[in-house]
C-alpha atoms as one frame of an Amber mdcrd trajectory, in Angstrom:
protein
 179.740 151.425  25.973 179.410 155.303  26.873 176.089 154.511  27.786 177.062
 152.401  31.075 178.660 155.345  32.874 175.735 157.526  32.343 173.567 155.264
  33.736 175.202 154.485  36.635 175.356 157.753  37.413 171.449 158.456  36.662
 171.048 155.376  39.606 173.341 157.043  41.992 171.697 159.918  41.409 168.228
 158.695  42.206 169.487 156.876  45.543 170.892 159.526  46.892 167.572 161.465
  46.368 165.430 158.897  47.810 168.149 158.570  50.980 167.711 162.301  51.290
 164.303 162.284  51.063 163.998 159.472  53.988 166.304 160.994  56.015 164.556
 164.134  55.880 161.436 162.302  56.609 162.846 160.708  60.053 164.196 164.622
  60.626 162.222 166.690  63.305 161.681 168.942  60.423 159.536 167.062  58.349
 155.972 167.066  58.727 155.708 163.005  58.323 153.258 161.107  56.759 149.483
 161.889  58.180 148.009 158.445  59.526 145.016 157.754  62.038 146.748 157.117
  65.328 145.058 155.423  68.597 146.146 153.994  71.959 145.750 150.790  72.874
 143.823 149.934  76.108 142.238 146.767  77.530 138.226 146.267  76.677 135.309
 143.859  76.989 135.462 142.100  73.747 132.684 140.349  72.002 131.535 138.795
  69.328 127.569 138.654  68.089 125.585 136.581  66.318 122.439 138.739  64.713
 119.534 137.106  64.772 115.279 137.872  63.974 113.549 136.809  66.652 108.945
 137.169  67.600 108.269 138.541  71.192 105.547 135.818  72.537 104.659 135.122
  76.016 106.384 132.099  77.856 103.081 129.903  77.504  99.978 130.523  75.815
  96.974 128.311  76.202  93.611 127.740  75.002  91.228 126.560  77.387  88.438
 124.551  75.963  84.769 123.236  77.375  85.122 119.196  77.756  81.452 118.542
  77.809  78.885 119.431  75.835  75.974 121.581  77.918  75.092 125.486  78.397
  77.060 128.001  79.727  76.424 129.062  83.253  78.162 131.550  84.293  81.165
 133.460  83.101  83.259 135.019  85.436  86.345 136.588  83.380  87.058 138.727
  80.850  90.096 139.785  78.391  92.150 141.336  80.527  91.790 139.790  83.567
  94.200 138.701  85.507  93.600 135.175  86.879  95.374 132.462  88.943  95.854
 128.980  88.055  92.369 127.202  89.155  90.410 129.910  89.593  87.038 129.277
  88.101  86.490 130.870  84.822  83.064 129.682  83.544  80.610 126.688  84.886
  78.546 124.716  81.991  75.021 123.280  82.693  74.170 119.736  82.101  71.796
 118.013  84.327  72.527 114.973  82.966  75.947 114.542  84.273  74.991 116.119
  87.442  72.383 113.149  87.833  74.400 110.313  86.548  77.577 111.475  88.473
  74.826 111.467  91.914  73.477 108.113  91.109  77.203 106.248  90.767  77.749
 107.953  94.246  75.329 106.581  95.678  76.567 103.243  94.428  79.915 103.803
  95.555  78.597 104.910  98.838  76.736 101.345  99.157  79.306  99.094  98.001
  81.305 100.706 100.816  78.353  99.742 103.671  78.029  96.427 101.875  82.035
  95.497 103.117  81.129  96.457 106.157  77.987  93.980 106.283  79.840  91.590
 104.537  82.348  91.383 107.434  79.738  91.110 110.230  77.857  88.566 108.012
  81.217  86.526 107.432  81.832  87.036 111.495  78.697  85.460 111.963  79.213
  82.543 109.416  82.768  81.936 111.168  80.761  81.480 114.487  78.151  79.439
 113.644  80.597  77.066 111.122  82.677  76.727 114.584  79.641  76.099 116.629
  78.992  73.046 114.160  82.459  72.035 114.951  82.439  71.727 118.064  79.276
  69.978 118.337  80.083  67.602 116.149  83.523  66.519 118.400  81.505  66.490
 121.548  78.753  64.103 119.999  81.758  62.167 118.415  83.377  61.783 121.969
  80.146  60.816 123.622  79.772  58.084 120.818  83.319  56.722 121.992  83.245
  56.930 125.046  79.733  54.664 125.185  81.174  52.430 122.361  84.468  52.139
 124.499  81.939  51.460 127.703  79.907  48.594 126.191  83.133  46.771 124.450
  84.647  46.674 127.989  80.634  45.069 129.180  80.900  43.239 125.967  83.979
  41.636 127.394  82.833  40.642 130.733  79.669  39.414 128.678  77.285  42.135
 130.170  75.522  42.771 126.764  75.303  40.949 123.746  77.119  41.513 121.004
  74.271  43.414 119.245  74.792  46.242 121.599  78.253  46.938 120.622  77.456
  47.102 116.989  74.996  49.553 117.530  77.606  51.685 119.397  79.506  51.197
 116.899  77.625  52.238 113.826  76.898  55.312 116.074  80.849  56.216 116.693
  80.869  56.395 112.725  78.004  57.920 112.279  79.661  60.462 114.571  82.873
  60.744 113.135  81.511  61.472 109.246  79.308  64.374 110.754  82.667  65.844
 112.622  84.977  65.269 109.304  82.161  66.940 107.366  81.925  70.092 109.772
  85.369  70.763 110.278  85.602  70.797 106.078  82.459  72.900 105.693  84.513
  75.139 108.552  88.097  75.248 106.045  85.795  75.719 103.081  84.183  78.941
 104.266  87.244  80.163 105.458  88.461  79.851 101.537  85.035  80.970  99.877
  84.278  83.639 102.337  81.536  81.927 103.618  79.100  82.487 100.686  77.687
  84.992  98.340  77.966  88.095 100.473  81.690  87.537 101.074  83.552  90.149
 102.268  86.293  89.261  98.276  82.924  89.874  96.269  81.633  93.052  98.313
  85.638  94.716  97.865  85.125  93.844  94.624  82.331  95.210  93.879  82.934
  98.396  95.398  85.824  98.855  93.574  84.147  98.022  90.343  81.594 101.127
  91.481  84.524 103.498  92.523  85.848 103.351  89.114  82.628 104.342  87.776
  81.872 106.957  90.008  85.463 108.586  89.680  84.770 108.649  85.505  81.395
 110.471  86.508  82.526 112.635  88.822  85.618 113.623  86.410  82.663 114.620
  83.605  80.987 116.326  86.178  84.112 118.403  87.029  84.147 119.317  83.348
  81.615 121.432  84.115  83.601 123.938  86.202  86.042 125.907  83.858  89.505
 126.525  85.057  92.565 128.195  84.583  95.504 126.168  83.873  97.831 128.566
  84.719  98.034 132.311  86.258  98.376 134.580  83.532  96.206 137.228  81.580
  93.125 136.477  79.691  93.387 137.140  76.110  90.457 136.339  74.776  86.843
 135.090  75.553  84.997 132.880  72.871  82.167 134.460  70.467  79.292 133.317
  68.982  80.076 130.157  66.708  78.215 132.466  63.854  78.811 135.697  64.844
  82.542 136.615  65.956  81.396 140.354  66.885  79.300 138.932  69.601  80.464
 137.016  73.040  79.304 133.952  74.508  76.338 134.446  77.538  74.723 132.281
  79.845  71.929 130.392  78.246  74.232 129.614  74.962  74.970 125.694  73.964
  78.572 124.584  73.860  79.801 121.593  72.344  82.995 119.303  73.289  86.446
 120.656  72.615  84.699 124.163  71.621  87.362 126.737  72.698  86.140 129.423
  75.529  89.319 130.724  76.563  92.831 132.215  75.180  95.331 132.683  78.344
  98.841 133.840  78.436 101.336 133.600  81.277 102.185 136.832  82.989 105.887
 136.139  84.008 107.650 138.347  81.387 108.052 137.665  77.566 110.506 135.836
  76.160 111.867 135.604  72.258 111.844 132.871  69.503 114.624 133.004  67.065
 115.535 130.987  64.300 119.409 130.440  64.665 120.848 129.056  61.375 122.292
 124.984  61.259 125.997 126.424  60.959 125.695 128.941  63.876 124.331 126.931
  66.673 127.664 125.388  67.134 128.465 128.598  69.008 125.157 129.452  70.739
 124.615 128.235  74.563 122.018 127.952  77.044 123.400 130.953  79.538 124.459
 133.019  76.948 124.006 136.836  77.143 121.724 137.993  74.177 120.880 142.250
  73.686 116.803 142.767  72.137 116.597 145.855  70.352 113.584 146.476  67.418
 112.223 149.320  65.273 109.654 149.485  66.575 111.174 151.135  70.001 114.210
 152.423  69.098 117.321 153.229  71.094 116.112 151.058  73.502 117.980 147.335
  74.440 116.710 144.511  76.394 119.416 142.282  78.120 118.594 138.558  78.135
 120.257 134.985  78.233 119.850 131.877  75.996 116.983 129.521  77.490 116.279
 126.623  75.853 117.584 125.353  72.169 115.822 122.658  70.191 117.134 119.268
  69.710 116.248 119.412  66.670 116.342 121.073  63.127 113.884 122.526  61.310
 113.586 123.494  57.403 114.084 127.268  57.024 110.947 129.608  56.849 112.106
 131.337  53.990 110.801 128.984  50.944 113.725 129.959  49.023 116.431 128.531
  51.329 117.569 124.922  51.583 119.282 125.243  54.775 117.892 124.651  57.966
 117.137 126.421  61.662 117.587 125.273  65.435 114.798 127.313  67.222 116.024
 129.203  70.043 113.937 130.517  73.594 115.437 133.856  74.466 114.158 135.153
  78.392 114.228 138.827  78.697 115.697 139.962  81.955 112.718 142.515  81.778
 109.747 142.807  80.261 108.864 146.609  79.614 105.549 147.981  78.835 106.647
 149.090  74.855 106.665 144.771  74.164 103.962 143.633  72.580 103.228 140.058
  72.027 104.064 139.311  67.830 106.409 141.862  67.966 109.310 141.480  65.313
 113.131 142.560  66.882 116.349 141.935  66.457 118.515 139.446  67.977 122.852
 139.458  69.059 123.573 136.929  70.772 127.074 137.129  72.297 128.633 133.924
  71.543 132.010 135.559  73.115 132.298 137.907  76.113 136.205 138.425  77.054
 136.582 141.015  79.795 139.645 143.271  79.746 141.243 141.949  76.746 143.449
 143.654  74.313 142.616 144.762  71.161 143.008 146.427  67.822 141.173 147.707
  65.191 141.032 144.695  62.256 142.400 147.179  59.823 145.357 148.301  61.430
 146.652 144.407  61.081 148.601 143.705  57.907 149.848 140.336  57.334 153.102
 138.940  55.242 154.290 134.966  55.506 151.362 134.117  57.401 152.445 136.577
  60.386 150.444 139.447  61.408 151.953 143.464  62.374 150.835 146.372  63.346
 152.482 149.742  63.307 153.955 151.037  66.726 154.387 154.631  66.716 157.710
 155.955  69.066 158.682 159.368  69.566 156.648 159.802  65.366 158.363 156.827
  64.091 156.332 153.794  62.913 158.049 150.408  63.597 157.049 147.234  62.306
 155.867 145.229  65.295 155.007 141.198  64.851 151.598 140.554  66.735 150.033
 137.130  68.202 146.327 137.621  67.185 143.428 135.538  69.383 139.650 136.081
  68.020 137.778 138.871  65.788 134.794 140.657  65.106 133.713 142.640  62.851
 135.859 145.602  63.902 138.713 144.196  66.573 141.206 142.069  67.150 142.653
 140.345  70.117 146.567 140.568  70.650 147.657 138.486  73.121 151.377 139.276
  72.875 153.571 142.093  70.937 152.267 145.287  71.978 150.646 146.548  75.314
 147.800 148.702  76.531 148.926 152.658  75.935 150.705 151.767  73.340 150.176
 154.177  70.313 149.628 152.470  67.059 148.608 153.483  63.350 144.481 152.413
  63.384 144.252 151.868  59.287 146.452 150.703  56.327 147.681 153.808  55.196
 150.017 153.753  51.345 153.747 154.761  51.967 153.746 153.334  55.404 156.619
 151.119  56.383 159.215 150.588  59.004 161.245 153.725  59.894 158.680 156.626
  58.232 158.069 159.635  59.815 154.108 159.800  60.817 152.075 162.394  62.322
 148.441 162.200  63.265 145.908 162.806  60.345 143.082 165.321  61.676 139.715
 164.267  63.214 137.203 164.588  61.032 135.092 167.645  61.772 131.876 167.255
  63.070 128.269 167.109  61.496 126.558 170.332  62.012 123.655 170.080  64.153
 120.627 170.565  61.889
């Protein structure tokens, strides 16, 4: 039971060593414990997605011969700068040239034929109409006599003979003036025959068809660019790559003569990855750097992303990849078309926010604190945290810009120490 004493004394004794020891530490005279201290200030805070990304150009094209035939004439070469429809090459091939002349002509008479096929029905109108009206004057003659010799008839001035004849005549008459002013309707339905002006539109449309399909070929034969861009490349010999195409050489259908890019800057493909592209928009701000020109950084913005999702590139990977069109604000002279570089995109851009290093955040019961420093004391401040990176923190309440704070977790640091700033590190020599 002598033990109890004792120990309770060993305790006391302890406490009053550790008090000392703290109280010391809060004195002016102790040196404090050395910790890495910083101000807090307002920033532009973002967060990046890295990315590999190919330069290319916006559009590349290859421009092939649609006919078959012999080159004519070429007229660029790589390098060139060209505009879109400028001639590039011509290909020889008199038989298009002749067919395409010999279904103008055609057109060019099935037009003249409409024309004759209106004067012609003009004419037929007339002379149906002349028929007409012949036939009601010789009908009205033949009643008026038959009307002339019933009234005789009647006073018995002629036999009854007489009026039968007159009669048979008014018929006669009257069928030749039905039967004109039918022929008359009927030509006005039928176009008054063969050469109607219905079969000569047709027909001329029938031969404009043909002629524009001929006169497309034909315009085969002239080369041009799609687009204004640069030439890239000018076909070789089917057999002998070392050696260009000349005037005088056979081409066939679909054979490619031309490679041309589009001059209007580069952009960048990147493969984003399936669980990323949730944070990735068209407008976004994206920063190009590479290897292979180093120190440098190209500003750009987010394009164009794919509606749709592709299996990943790399064979050993199951997930998959939304490709992504990058447009450099600038194109500068160091890019080269293939070129491999490196992609952030900044899926967040939050100007003047404030922030903290991540490791000067500790958490305990789900809150998060950071270590104010007043007049060399440390105090345990609570913190409302917004996003992070990879090396900050947004606070959006509990401390303030110039506030100083302890930047990393530091052992033996806790409400109420003494702290002093630890020493820069010193700097590199210069080799």
């Amino acid at each position: 039971m002598k033990r109890l004493p004792v120990l309770l004394a060993v305790i006391a004794g302890i406490a009053v060593i550790l008090v000392a020891a703290k109280l010391y530490n809060r004195s002016e005279g102790g040196s404090g414990l050395a910790v890495k201290l910083i101000t807090v200030h307002r920033t532009n805070f973002q967060t990046k997605l890295p990315e590999n990304g190919v330069v290319q150009h916006p559009r590349t094209a290859t421009v092939p011969t649609l006919v078959v035939g012999n080159i004519g004439d070429i007229y660029a070469k790589p390098g060139d700068a060209v505009s879109a429809g400028q001639l590039l090459a011509t290909i020889e091939n008199p038989t298009l040239q002749s067919t395409a002349a010999g279904s103008q002509a055609d057109y060019t008479s099935a037009v003249a034929n409409i024309r004759t096929a209106h004067v012609d029905e003009q004419n037929a109108r007339v002379t149906y109409q002349a028929q007409v009206e012949t036939a009601k004057s010789n009908l009205n003659e033949a009643e008026r006599v038959y009307n002339a010799d019933l009234a005789l008839y009647r006073n018995k001035a002629i036999p009854r003979n007489q009026v039968d004849v007159d009669k048979a005549a008014l018929d006669k008459m009257r069928v030749a003036y039905d039967q004109a002013l039918r022929q008359l309707q009927l030509g006005a339905v039928t176009g008054y025959g063969e050469n109607s002006v219905q079969y000569a539109q047709a027909a001329a449309e029938k031969a404009a068809i043909t002629n524009q399909a001929n006169q497309q070929q034909l315009s085969f034969t002239r080369v041009l660019a799609p687009f204004s861009g640069i030439v890239q490349e000018v076909a070789s010999q089917p057999n002998d790559p070392l050696t260009p195409l000349h005037a005088g050489d056979p081409v066939s259908q679909g054979q490619m003569l031309f490679t041309i890019a589009e001059s209007a800057g580069y952009i960048v493909k990147a493969q984003v990855d399936e669980q990323d592209i949730i944070n990735v928009h068209v407008g976004q701000p994206v920063i190009v750097s590479g290897q292979d020109f180093p120190g440098k950084h190209i500003p750009g913005h987010v394009e164009l992303i794919s509606p749709v999702a592709s299996k990943s590139t790399d064979a050993s990977s199951t997930a998959k990849q939304v490709l992504t069109t990058i447009r450099l604000d600038s194109s500068p002279a160091y890019l080269k078309d293939g070129m491999t570089v490196d992609v952030d995109i900044l899926t967040s851009h939050i100007r003047n926010a404030v922030t903290v290093p991540n490791d000067a955040l500790t958490s305990e019961g789900g809150k998060s604190y950071v270590y104010v420093v007043r007049k060399g004391v440390a105090h345990k401040v609570a913190v409302t945290v917004g996003q992070a990176n990879d090396s900050q923190t947004i606070v959006k309440s509990g401390v303030s810009p110039g506030a100083t704070i302890v930047a990393q977790k530091q052992p033996g640091l806790q409400e109420g120490v003494h702290v002093t700033a630890a020493p820069s590190a010193s700097p590199m020599p210069a080799s």
